[in-house]
C-alpha positions in Angstrom: 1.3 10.7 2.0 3.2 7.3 2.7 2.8 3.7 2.7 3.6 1.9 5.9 4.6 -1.3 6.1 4.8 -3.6 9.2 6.2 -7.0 10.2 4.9 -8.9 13.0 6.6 -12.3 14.5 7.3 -14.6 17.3 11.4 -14.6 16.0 13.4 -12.8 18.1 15.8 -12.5 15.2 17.2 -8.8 15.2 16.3 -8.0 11.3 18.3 -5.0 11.3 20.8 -7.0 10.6 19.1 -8.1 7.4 18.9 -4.1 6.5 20.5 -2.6 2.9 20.6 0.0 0.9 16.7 -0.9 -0.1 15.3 -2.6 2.7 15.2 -1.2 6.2 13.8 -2.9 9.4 13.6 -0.4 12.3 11.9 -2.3 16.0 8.6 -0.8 17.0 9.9 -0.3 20.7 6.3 2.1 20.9 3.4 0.3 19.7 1.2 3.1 20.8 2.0 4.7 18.2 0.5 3.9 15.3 -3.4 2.4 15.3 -2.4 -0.2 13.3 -0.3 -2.1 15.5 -2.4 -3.6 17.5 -4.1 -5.4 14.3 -0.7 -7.4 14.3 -1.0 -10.9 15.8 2.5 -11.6 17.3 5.0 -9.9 19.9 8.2 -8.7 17.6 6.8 -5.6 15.8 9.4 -4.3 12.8 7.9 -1.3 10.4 9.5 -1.6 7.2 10.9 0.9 5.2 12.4 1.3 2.0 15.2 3.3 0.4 13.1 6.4 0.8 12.7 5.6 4.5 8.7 5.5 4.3 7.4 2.1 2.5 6.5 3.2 -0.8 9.8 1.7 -2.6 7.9 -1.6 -2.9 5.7 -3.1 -5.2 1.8 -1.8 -4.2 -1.4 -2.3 -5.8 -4.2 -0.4 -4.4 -6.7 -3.8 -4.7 -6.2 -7.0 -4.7 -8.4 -7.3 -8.2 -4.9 -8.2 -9.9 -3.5 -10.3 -7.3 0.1 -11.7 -7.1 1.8 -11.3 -10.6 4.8 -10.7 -12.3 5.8 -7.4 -13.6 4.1 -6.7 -17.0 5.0 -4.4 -19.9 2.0 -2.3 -19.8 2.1 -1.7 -16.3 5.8 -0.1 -15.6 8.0 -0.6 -12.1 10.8 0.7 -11.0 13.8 -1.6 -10.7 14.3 -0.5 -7.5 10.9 -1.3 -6.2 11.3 -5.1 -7.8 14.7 -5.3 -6.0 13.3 -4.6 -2.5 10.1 -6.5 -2.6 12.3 -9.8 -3.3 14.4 -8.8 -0.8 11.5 -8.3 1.5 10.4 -11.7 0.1 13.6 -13.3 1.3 13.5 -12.1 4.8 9.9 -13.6 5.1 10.4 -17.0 3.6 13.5 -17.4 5.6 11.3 -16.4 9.2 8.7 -19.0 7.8 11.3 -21.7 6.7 13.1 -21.5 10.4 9.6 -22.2 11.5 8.7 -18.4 12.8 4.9 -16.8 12.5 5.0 -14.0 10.2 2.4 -10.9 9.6 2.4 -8.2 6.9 0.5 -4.9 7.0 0.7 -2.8 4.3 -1.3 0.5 5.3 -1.5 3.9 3.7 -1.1 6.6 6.0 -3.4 7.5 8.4 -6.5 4.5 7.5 -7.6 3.3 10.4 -7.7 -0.2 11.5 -11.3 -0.8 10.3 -10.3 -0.2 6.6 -7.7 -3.1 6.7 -8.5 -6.4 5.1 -6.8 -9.3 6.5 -5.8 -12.2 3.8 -4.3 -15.8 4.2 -1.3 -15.8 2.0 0.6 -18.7 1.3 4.7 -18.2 0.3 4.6 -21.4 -1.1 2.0 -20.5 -3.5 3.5 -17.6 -4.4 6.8 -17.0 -6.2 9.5 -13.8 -4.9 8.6 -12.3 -8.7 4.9 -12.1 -8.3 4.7 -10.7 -4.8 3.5 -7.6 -3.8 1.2 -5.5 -1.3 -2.0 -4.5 -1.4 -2.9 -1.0 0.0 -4.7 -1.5 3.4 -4.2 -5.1 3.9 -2.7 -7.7 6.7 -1.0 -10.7 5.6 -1.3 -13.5 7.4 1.4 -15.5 6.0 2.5 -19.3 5.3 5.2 -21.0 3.8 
């Protein structure tokens, strides 16, 4: 199976335009149709996918026992997965920095809305090198 990403927001920026080869935001125009949706606390709903079209070209840890970290020797990434998450990064702190409300979910196909965590996550706190998702959570995010 897949990871599936989702932004939530109050922009009404269109953030296809913010799309590339590693990166791809696609409008939820159905919100019916996936459970998670409705765990998402503003009205602009974006899933986003990766160079593989599902989420899993990002940086995922399936707990949050590590946190937020850099990449580490012992624990190998793919270039391409680094490259997309600060990309990812970038759109976020930009939303934030214009002032927007910003939510990530970052769910593993087909858990159900009770098996997601929500966390308060704070941008400023948290460098574009050491981001990542966590399997099955909502980030409820801050500059």
């Amino acid at each position: 199976m897949c990871y599936e990403v989702y932004l939530s927001t109050d922009s009404q920026e269109d953030l296809t335009t913010r799309n590339s080869e590693l990166v791809r935001f696609k409008r939820v125009v159905e919100p019916r149709t996936d459970p998670g949706i409705h765990l998402l606390d503003f009205p602009n709903h974006w899933y986003v996918g990766s160079k593989s079209e599902c989420s899993c070209t990002f940086r995922h840890l399936h707990s949050t026992e590590l946190g937020f970290g850099e990449p580490v020797e012992w624990y190998p990434e793919e270039q391409d997965e680094l490259e997309a998450t600060r990309e990812l990064y970038a759109t976020l702190t930009s939303l934030l920095s214009s002032g927007y409300q910003v939510n990530l979910l970052d769910r593993w196909y087909g858990a159900q809305p009770t098996d997601i965590t929500t966390l308060n996550v704070s941008l400023g706190d948290v460098p574009a090198n050491a981001f990542r998702l966590f399997e099955n959570h909502k980030f409820r995010l801050q500059k």
